[in-house]
VOPAGU-2260 file (C-alpha; in pm, 1 decimal, decimal comma):
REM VOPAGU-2260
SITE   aa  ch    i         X         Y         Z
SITE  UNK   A    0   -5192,4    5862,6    1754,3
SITE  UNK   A    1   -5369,4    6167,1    1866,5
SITE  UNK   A    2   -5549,0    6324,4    1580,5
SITE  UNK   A    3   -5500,4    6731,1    1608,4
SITE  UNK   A    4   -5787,7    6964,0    1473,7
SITE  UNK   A    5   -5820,9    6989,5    1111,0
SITE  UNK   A    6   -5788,0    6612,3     953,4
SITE  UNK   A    7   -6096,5    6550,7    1011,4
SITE  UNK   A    8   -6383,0    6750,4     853,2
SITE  UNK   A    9   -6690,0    6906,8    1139,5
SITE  UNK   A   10   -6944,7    6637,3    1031,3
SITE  UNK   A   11   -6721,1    6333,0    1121,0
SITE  UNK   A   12   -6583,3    6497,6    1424,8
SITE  UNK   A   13   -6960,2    6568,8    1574,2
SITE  UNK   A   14   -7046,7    6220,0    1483,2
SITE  UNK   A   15   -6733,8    6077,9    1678,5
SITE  UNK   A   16   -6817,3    6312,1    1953,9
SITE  UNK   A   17   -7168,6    6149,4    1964,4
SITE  UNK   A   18   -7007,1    5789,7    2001,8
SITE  UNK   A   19   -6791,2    5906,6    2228,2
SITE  UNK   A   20   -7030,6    6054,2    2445,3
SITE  UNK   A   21   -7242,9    5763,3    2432,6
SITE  UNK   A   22   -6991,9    5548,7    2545,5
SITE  UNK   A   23   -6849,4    5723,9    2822,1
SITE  UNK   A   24   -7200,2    5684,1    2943,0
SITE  UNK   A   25   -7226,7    5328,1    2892,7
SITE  UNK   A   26   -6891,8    5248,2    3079,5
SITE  UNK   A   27   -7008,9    5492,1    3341,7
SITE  UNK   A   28   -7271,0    5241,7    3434,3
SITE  UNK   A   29   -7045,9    4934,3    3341,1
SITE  UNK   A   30   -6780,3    5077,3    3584,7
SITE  UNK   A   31   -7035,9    5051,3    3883,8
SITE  UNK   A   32   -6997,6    4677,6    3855,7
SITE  UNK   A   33   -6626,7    4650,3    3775,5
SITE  UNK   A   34   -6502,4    4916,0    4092,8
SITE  UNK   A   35   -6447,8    4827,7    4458,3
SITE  UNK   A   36   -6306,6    4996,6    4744,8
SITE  UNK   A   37   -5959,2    4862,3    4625,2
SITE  UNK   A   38   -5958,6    4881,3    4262,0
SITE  UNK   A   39   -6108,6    5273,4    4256,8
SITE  UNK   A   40   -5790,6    5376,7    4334,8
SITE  UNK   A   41   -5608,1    5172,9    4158,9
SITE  UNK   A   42   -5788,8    5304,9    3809,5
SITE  UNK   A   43   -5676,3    5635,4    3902,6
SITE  UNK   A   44   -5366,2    5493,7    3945,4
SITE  UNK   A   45   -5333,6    5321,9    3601,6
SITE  UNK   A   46   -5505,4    5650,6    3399,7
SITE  UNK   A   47   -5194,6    5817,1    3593,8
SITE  UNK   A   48   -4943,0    5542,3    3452,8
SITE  UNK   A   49   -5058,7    5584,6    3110,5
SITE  UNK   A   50   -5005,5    5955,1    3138,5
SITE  UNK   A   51   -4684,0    5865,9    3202,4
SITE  UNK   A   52   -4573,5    5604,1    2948,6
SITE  UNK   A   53   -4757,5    5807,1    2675,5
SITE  UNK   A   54   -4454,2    6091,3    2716,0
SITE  UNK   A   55   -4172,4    5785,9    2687,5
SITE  UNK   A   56   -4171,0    5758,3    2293,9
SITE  UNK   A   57   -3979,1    5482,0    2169,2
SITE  UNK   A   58   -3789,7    5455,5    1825,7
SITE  UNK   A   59   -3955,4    5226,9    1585,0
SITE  UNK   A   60   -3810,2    5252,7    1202,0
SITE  UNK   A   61   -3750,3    5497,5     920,8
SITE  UNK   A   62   -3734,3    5791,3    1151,5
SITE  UNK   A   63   -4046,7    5713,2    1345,1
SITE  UNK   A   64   -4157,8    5660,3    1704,3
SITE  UNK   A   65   -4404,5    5545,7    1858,7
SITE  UNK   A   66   -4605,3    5529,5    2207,2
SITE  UNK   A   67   -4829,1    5336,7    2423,4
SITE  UNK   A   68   -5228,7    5387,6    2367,3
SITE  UNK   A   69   -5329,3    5212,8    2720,3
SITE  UNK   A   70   -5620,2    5091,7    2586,5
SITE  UNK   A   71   -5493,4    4695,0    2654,6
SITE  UNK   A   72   -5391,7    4773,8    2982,2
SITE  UNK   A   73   -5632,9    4932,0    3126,4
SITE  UNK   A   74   -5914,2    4685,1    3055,9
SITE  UNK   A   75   -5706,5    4379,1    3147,2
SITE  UNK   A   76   -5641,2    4548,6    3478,3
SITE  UNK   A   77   -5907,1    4721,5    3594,2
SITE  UNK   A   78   -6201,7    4618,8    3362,5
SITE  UNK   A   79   -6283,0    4733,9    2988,8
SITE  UNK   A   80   -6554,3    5005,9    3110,9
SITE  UNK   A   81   -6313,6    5096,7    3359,4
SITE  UNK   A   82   -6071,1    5125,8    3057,9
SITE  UNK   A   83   -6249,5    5293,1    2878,4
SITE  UNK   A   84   -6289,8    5550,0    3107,2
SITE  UNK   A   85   -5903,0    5558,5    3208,1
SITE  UNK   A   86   -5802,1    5650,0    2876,9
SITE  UNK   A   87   -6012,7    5920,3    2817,1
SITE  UNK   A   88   -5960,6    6062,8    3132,4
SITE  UNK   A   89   -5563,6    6103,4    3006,3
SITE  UNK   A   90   -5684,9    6223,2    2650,8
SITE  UNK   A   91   -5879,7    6521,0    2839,2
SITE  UNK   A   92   -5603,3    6612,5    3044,5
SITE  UNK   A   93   -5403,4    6598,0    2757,9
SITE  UNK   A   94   -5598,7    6815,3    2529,5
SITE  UNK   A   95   -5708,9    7061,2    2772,8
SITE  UNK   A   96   -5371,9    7087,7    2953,0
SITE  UNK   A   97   -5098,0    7041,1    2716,7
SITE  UNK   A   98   -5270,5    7087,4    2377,1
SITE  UNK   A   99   -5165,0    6734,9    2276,6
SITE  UNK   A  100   -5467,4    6582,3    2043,0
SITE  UNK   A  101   -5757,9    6865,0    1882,4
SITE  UNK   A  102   -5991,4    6993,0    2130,0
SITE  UNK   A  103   -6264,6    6950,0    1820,0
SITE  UNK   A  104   -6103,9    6574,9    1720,1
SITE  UNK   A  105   -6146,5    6447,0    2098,1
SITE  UNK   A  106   -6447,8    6244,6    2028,6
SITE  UNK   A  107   -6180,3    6124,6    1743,8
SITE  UNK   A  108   -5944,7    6029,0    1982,0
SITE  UNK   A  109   -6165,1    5849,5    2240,2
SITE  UNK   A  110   -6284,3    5682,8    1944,5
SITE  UNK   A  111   -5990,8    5576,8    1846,2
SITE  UNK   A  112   -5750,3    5551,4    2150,6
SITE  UNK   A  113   -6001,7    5466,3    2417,8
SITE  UNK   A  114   -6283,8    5285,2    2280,2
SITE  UNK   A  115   -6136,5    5068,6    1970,3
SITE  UNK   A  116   -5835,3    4999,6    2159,7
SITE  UNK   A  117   -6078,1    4849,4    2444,0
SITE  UNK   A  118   -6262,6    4666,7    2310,2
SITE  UNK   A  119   -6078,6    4522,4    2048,8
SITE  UNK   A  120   -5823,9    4398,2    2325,3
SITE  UNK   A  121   -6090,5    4276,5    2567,7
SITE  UNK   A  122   -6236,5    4069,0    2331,5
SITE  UNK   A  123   -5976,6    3907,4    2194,6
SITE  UNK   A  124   -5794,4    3861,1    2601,1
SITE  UNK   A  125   -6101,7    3713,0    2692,4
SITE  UNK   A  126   -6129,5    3467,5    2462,5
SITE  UNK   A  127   -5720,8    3345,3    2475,0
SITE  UNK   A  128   -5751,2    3328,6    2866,8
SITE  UNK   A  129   -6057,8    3079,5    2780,5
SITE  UNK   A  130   -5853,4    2844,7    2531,0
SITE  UNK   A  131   -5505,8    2862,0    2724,3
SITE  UNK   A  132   -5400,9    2723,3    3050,1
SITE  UNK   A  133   -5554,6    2895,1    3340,4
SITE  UNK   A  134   -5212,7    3008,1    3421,4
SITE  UNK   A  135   -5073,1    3362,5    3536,1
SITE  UNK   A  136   -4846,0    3318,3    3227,3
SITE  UNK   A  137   -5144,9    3223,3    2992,9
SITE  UNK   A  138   -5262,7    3527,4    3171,3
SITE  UNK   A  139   -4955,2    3756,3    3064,7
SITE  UNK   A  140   -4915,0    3571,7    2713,3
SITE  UNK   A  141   -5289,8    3695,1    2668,9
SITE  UNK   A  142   -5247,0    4034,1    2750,2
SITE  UNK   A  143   -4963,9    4045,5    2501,8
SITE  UNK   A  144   -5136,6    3910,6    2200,7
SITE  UNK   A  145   -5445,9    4122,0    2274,7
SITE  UNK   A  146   -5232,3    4472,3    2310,2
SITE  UNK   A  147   -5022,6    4398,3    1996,7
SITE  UNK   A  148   -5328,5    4386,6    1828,0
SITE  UNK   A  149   -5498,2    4636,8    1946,3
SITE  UNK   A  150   -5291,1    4948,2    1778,1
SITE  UNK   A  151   -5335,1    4813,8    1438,8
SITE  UNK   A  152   -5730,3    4801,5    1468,3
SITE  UNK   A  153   -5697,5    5190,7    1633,1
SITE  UNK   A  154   -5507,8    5253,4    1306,0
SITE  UNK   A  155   -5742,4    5102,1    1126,1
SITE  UNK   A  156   -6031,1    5232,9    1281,4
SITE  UNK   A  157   -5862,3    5618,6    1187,8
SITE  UNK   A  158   -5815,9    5529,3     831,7
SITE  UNK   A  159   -6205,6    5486,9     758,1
SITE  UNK   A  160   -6298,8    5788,3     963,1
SITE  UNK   A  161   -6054,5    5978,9     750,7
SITE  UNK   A  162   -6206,4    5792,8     404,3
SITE  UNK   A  163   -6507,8    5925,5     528,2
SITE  UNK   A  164   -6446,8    6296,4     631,1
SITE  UNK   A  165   -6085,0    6340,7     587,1
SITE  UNK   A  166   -5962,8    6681,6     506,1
SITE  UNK   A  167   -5759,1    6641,3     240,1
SITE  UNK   A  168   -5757,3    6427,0    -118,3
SITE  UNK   A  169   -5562,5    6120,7     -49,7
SITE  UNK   A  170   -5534,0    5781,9    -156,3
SITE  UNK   A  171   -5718,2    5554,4     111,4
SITE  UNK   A  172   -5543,8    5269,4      46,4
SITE  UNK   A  173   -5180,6    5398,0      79,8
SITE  UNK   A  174   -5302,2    5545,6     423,2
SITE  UNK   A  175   -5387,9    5240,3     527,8
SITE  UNK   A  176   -5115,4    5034,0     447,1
SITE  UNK   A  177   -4875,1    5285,0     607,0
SITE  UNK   A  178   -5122,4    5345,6     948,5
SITE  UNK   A  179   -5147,4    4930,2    1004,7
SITE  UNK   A  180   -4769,2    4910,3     886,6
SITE  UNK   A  181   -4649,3    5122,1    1065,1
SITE  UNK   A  182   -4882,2    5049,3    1399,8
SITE  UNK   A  183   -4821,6    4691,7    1400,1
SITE  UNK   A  184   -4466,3    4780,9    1461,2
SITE  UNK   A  185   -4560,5    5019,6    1760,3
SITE  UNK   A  186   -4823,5    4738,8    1841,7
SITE  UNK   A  187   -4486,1    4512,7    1928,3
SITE  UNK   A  188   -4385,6    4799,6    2194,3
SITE  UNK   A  189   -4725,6    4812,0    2299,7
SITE  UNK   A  190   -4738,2    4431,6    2397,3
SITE  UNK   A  191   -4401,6    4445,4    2565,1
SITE  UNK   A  192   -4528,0    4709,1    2790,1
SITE  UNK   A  193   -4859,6    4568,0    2868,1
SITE  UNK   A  194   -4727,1    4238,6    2963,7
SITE  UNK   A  195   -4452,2    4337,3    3139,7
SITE  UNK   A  196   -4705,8    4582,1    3385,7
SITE  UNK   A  197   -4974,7    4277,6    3381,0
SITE  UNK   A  198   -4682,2    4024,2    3502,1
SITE  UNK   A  199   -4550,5    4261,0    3736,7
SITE  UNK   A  200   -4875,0    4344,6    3935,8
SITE  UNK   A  201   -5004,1    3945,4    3850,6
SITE  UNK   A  202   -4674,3    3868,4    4047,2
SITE  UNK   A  203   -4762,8    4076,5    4387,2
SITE  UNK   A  204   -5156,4    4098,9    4371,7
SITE  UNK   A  205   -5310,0    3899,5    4109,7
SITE  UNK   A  206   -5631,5    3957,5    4265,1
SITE  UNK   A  207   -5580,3    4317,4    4166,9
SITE  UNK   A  208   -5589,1    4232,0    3778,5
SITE  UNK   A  209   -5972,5    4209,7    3661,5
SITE  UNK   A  210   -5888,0    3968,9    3362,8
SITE  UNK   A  211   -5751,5    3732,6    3621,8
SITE  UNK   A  212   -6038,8    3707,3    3834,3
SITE  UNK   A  213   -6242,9    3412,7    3805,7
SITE  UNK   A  214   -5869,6    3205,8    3647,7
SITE  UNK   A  215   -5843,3    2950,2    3898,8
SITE  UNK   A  216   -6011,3    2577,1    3884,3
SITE  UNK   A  217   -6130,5    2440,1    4186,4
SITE  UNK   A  218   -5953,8    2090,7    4242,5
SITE  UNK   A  219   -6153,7    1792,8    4194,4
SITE  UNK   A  220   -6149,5    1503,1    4444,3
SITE  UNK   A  221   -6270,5    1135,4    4348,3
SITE  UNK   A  222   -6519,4    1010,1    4561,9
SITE  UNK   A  223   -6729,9     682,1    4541,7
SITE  UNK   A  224   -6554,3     679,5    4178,2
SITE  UNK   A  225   -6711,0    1012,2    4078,1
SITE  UNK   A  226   -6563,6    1376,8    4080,2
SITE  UNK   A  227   -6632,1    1611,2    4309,5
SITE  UNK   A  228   -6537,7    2024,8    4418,3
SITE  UNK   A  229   -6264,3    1984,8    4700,9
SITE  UNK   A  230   -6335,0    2239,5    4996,5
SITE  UNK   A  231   -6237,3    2588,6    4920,3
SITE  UNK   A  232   -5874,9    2667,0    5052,3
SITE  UNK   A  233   -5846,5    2911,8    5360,9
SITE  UNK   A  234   -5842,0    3273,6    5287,9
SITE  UNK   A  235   -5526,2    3418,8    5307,7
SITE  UNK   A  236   -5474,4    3675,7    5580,5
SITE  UNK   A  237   -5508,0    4032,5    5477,8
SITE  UNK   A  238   -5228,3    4082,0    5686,3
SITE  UNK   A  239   -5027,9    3839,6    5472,9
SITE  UNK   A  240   -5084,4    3992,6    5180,8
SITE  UNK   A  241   -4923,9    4299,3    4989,8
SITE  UNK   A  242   -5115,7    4590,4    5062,0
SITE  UNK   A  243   -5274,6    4725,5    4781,9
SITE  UNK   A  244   -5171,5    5085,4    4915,1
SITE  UNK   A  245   -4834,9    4971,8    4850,5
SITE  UNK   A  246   -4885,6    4823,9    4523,2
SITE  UNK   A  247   -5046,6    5189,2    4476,5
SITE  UNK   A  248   -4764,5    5393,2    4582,4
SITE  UNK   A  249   -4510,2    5188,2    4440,5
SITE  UNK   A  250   -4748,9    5286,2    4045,9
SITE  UNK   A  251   -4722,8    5654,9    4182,2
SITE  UNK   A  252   -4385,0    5713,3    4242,5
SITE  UNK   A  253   -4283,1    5474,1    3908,1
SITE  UNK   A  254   -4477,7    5680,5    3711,1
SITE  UNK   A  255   -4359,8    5992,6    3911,5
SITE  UNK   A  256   -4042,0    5875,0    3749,2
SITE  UNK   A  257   -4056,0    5802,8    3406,5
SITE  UNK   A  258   -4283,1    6132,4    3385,1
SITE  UNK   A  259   -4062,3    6342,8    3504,9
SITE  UNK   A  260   -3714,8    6204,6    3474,1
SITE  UNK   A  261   -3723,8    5869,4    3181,0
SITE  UNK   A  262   -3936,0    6110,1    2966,3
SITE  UNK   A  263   -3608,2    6323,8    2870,3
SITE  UNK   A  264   -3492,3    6054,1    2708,0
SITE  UNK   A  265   -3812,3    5967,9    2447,4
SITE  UNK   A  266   -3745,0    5973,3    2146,9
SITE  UNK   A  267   -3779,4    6323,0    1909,6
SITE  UNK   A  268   -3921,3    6147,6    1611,2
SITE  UNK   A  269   -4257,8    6161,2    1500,6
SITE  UNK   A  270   -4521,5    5935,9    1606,6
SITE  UNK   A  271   -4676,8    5725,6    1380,1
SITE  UNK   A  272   -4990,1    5887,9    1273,9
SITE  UNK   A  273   -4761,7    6203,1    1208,1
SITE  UNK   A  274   -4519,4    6052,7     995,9
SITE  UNK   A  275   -4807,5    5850,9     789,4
SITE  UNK   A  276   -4969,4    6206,9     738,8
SITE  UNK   A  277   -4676,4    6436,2     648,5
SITE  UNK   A  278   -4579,6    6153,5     412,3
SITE  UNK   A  279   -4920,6    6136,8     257,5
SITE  UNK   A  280   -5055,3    6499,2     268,0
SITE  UNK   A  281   -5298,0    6433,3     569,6
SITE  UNK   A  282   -5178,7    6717,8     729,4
SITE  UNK   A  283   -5182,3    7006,5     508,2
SITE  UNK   A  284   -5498,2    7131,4     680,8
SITE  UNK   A  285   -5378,5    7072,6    1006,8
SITE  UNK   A  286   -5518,9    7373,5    1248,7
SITE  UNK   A  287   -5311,9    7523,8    1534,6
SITE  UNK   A  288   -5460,8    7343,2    1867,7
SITE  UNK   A  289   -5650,9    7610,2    2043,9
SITE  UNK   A  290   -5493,4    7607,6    2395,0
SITE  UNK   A  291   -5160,5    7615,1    2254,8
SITE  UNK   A  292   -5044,9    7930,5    2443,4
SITE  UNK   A  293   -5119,7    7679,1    2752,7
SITE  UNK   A  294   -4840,3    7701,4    3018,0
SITE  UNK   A  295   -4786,0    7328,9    2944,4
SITE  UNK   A  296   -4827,8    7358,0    2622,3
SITE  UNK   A  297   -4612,6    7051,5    2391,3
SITE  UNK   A  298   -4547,5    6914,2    2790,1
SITE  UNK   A  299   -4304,7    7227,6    2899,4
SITE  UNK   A  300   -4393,9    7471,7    3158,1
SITE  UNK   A  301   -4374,3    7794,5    3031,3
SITE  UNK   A  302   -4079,3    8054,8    3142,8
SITE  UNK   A  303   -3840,4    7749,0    3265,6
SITE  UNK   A  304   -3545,3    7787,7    3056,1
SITE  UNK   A  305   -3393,6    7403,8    3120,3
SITE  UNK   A  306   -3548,3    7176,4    2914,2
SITE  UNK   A  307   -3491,5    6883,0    3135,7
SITE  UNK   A  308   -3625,6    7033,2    3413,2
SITE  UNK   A  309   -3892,6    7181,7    3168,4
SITE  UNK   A  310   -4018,3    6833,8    3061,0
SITE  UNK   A  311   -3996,0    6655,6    3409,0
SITE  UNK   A  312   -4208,6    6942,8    3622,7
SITE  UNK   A  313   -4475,4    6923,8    3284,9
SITE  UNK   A  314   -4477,8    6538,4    3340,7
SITE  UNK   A  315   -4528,3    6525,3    3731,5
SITE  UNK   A  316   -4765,5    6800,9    3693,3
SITE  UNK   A  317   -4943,8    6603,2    3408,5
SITE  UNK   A  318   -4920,3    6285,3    3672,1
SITE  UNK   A  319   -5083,2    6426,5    3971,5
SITE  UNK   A  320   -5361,5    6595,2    3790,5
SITE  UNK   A  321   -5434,5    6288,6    3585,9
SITE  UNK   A  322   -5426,7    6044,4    3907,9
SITE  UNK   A  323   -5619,2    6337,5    4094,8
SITE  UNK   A  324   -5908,5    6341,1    3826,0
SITE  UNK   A  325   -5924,3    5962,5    3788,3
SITE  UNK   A  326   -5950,5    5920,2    4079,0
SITE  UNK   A  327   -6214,2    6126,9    4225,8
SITE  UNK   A  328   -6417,3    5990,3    3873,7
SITE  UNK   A  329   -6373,6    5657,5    3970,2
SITE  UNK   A  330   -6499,1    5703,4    4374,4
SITE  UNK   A  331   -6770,8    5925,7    4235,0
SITE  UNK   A  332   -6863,0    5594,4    4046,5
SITE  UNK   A  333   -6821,6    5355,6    4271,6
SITE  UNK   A  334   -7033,3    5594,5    4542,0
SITE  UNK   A  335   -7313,1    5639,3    4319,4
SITE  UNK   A  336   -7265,7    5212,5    4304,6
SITE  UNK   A  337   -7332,9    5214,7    4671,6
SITE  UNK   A  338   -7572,5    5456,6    4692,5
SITE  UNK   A  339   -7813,6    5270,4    4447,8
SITE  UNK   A  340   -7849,3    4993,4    4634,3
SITE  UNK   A  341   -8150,4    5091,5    4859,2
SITE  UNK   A  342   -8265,0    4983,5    5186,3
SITE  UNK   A  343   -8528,6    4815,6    5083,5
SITE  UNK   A  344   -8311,4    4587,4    4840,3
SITE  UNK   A  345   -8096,3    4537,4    5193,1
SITE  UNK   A  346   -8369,6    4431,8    5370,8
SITE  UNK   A  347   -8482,2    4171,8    5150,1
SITE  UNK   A  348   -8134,4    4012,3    5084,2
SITE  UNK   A  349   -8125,9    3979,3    5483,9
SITE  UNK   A  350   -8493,1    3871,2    5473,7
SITE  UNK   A  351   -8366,9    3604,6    5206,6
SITE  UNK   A  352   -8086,3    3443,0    5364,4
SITE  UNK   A  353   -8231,3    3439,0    5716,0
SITE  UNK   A  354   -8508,6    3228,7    5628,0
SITE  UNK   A  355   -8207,5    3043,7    5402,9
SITE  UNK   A  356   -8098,7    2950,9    5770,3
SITE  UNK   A  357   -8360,1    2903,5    5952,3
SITE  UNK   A  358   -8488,9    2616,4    5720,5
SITE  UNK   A  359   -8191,4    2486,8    5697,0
């Protein structure tokens, strides 16, 4: 669904580049409380695996493909300000690097692919994980539902921008019937692949997943015939535990893999949003993307003859400079975190709690 330059008229891109902005800057803040020393990382690591899945385009119907937005994912893992800020991390590399989405439409796309996609799936996990069984499956089942619908709403959320600056004299409604169509179908790949990454990394370190935190009841023990908390459990060992450096490398070197090997085998159709708009006229004032003489231009590095091995060096390049740039955003974040809380805020907390003690 990236939206090249030209669909959308100057006006309506500025204005998306304004909400953008804005909230990039709010999840900058909101990512201070959602990052550790474990999960900055690992939000590099999922900006990475987006990167990657993006390339793998999967057939959907009638000559169309579609791919994963990340949007879902990234906020049930690693938090939705977090998320926000994953996605749009891959939609600049993407644009600057590989001329894949306008350079003048990317407040269109974080709009769109970052910020709808977000939100509308947080919402809607967090409030299934509050009605279901506080289960890892309720957990997965969640993540599922919330990712389906989360393309449709992106699709959605294109077809007003374009009724309000679109390019091009078209009939609003037809767009949107073919965007949601089409998108709910794509919506059915996205869920598969969201739940299936949730589940996985649920299954070695749930405390890794942010929209699992905070899942599990404390038991309840009758005493003097009323309910009370039972003691909290031992921690487990970190020793006992999976590292989370190996749940990290193990992301890495998957999506090493499907960037620069499973990627061959995408599918050649065209997405969704380009099939809705050759179909419809949307594109007929398409512009060409301004880096397009890029070395990795359309994810091919320029002056290698083999196609495969074309596609795979674009898509392990694309990998380490996306999990390169995440990360060092997301440890610049969780830094400035640290560095905000001052001494004097230290102090007092350790003023606090040893009077705490001493009257106790």
């Amino acid at each position: 669904m990236h939206v090249p330059d030209g669909f959308i008229n100057a006006p309506t891109s500025a204005a998306t580049g304004v909400i953008a902005a804005g909230a990039v800057a709010v999840s900058l803040r909101g990512a201070r409380r959602e990052l550790d020393e474990r999960t900055a990382p690992l939000a590099g690591l999922v900006a990475a695996f987006i990167f990657a899945v993006q390339m793998l385009n999967f057939p959907v119907a009638a000559g169309t493909s579609g791919h994963l937005l990340g949007g879902a994912l990234a906020a049930i893992l690693v938090g939705p300000y977090t998320g926000v800020l994953c996605v749009s991390v891959v939609l600049l590399m993407q644009g600057i690097l590989f001329a894949d989405g306008g350079l003048t439409a990317l407040g269109v796309n974080i709009t769109n692919m970052a910020i709808v996609t977000t939100v509308v799936a947080y919402a809607l996990f967090r409030g299934l994980v509050k009605v279901l069984p506080r289960t890892r499956r309720s957990v997965t089942a969640a993540a599922f539902v919330a990712a389906l619908v989360s393309v449709p709403a992106a699709a959605l959320a294109f077809t007003v921008m374009y009724a309000i600056g679109g390019t091009t004299d078209v009939s609003i409604g037809k767009v949107a019937t073919a965007m949601v169509g089409v998108h709910l179908l794509i919506g059915i790949g996205e869920a598969v692949i969201t739940a299936l990454t949730v589940g996985a990394v649920i299954a070695v370190r749930p405390d890794l997943v942010y929209g699992a935190r905070g899942l599990t009841q404390r038991l309840k023990l009758r005493v003097n015939g009323e309910l009370v908390d039972a003691p909290e459990p031992e921690p487990v060992p970190a020793a006992a535990r999976t590292s989370h450096r190996k749940v990290w490398a193990a992301g890495l070197a998957a999506s090493l893999v499907l960037a620069g090997f499973v990627s061959f085998y995408a599918s050649a159709n065209p997405d969704g949003l380009e099939k809705v708009a050759a179909d419809h006229g949307i594109d007929k004032k398409a512009e060409d993307h301004a880096v397009a003489d890029s070395p990795l231009a359309d994810y091919g590095v320029e002056d290698v003859d083999d196609a495969r091995l074309s596609g795979g060096l674009a898509g392990v390049i694309g990998v380490g400079v996306t999990v390169v740039a995440g990360t060092g955003v997301f440890w610049a974040v969780r830094r400035r975190r640290t560095d905000d809380t001052s001494p004097s805020e230290t102090s007092s907390t350790a003023g606090t709690t040893s009077t705490t003690s001493t009257s106790v």
